[in-house]
PyMOL CGO cylinders between C-alpha atoms (Angstrom):
from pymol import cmd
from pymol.cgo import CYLINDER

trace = [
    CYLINDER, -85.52, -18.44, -45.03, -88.92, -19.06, -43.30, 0.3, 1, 1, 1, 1, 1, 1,
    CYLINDER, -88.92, -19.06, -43.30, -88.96, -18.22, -39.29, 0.3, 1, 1, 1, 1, 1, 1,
    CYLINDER, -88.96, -18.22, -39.29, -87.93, -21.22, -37.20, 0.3, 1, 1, 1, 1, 1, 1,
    CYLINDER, -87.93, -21.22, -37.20, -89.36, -21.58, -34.05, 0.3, 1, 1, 1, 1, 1, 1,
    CYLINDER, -89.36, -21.58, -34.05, -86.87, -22.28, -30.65, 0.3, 1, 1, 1, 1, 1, 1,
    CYLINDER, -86.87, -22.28, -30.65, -87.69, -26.27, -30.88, 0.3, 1, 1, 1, 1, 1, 1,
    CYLINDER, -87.69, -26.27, -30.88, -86.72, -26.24, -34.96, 0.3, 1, 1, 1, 1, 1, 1,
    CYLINDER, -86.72, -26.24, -34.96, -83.69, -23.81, -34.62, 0.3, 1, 1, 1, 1, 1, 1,
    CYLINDER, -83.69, -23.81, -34.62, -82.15, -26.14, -31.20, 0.3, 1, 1, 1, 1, 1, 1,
    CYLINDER, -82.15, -26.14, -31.20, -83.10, -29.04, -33.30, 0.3, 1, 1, 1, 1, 1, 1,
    CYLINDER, -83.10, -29.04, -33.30, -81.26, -27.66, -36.37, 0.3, 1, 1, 1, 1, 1, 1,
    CYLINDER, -81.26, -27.66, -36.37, -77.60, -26.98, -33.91, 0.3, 1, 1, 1, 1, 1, 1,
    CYLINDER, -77.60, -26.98, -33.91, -77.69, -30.53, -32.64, 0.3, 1, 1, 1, 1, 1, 1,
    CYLINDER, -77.69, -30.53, -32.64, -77.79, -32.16, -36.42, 0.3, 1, 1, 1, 1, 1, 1,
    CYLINDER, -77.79, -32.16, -36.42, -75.06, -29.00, -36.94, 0.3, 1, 1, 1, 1, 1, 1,
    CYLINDER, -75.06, -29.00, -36.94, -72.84, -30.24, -34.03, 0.3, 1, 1, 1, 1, 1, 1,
    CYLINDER, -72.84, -30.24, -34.03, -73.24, -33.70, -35.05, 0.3, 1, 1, 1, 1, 1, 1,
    CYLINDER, -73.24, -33.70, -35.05, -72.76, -33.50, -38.73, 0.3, 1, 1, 1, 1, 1, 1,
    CYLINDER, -72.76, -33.50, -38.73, -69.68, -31.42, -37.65, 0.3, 1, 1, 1, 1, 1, 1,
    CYLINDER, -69.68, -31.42, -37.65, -68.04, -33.98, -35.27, 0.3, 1, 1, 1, 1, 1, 1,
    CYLINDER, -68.04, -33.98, -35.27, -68.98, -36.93, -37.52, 0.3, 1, 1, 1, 1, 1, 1,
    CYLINDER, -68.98, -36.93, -37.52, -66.91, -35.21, -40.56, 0.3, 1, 1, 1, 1, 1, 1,
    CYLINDER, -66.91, -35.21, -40.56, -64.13, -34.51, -38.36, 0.3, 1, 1, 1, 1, 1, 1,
    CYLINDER, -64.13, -34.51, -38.36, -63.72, -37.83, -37.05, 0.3, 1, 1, 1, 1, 1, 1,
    CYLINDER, -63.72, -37.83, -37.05, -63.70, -39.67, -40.68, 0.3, 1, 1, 1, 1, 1, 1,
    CYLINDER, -63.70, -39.67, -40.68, -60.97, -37.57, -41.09, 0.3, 1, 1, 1, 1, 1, 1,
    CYLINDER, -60.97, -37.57, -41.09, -59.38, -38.72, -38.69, 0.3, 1, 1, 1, 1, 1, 1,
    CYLINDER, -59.38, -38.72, -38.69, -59.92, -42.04, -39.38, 0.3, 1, 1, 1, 1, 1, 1,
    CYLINDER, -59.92, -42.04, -39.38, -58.84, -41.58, -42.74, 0.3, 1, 1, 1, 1, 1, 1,
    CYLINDER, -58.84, -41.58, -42.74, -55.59, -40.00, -41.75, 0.3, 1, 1, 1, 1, 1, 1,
    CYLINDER, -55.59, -40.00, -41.75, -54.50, -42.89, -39.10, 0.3, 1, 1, 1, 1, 1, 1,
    CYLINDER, -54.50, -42.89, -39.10, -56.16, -46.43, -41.49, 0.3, 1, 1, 1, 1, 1, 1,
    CYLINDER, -56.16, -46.43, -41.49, -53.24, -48.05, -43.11, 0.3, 1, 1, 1, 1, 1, 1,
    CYLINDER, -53.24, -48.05, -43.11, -55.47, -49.97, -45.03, 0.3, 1, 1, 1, 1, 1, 1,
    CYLINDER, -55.47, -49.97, -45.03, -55.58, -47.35, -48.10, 0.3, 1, 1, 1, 1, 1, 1,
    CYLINDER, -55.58, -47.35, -48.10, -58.58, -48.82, -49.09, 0.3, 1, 1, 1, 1, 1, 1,
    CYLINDER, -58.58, -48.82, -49.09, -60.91, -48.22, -45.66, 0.3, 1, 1, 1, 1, 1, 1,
    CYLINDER, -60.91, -48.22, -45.66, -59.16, -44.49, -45.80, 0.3, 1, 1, 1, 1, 1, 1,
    CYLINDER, -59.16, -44.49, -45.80, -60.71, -43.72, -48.86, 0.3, 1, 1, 1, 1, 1, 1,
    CYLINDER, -60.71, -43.72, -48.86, -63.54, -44.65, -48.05, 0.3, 1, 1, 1, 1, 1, 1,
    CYLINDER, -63.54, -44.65, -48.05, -63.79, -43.09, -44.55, 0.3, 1, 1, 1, 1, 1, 1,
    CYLINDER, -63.79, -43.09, -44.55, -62.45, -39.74, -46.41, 0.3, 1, 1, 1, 1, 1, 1,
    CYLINDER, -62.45, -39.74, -46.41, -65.56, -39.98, -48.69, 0.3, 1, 1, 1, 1, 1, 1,
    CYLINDER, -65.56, -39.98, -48.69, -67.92, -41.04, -45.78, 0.3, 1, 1, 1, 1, 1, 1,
    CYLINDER, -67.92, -41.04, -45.78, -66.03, -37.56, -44.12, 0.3, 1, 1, 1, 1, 1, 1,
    CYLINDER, -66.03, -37.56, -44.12, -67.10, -35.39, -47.47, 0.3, 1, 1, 1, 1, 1, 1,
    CYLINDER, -67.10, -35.39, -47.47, -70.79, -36.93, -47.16, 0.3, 1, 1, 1, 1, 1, 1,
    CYLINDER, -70.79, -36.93, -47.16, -70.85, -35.58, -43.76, 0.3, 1, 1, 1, 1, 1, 1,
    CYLINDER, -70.85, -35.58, -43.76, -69.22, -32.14, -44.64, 0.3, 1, 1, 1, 1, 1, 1,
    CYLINDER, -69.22, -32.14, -44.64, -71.53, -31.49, -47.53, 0.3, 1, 1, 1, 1, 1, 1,
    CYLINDER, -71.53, -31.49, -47.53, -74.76, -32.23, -45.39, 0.3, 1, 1, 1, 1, 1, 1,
    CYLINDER, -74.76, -32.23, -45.39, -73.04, -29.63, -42.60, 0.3, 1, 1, 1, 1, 1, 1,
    CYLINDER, -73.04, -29.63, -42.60, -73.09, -26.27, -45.22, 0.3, 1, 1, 1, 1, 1, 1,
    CYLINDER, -73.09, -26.27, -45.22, -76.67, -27.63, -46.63, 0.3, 1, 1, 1, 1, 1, 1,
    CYLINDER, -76.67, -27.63, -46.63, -77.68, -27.25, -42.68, 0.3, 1, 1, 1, 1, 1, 1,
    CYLINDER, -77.68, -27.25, -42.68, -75.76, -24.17, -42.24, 0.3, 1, 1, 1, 1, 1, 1,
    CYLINDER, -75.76, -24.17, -42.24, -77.53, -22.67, -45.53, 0.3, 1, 1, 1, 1, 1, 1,
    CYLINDER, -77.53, -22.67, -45.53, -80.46, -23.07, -43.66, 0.3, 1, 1, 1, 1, 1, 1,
    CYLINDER, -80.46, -23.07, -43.66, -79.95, -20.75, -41.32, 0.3, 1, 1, 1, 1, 1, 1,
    CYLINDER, -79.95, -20.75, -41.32, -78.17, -18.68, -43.54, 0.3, 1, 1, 1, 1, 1, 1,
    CYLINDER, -78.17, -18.68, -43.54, -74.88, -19.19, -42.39, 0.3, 1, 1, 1, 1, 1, 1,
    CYLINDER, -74.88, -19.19, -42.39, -71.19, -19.52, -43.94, 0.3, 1, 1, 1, 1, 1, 1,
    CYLINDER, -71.19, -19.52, -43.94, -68.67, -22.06, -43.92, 0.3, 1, 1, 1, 1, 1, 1,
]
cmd.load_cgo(trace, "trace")
């Protein structure tokens, strides 16, 4: 991984902490919609979000 500077790697923890909350509440959402059609899709919207969440933590080298 290249050197980030302060600006990139701050910049890179706020799209973390974002993708992060984002996946977590689809979850959420999935797990509470009684329309089983909206839940599916919120629980895909929720794996959209997770996947770009490790491809930003394997950036910085990180681990899930």
């Amino acid at each position: 991984m290249a050197n980030l500077t302060k600006r990139e790697s701050e910049a890179l923890g706020q799209l973390l902490l974002g993708e992060e909350l984002a996946c977590k509440k689809a979850r959420i959402y999935a797990n509470t919609l009684t329309d089983v059609a909206l839940a599916g899709e919120m629980a895909r919207i929720g794996e959209g979000h997770y996947e770009r969440f490790c491809a930003l933590l394997a950036l910085i080298g990180g681990r899930v």
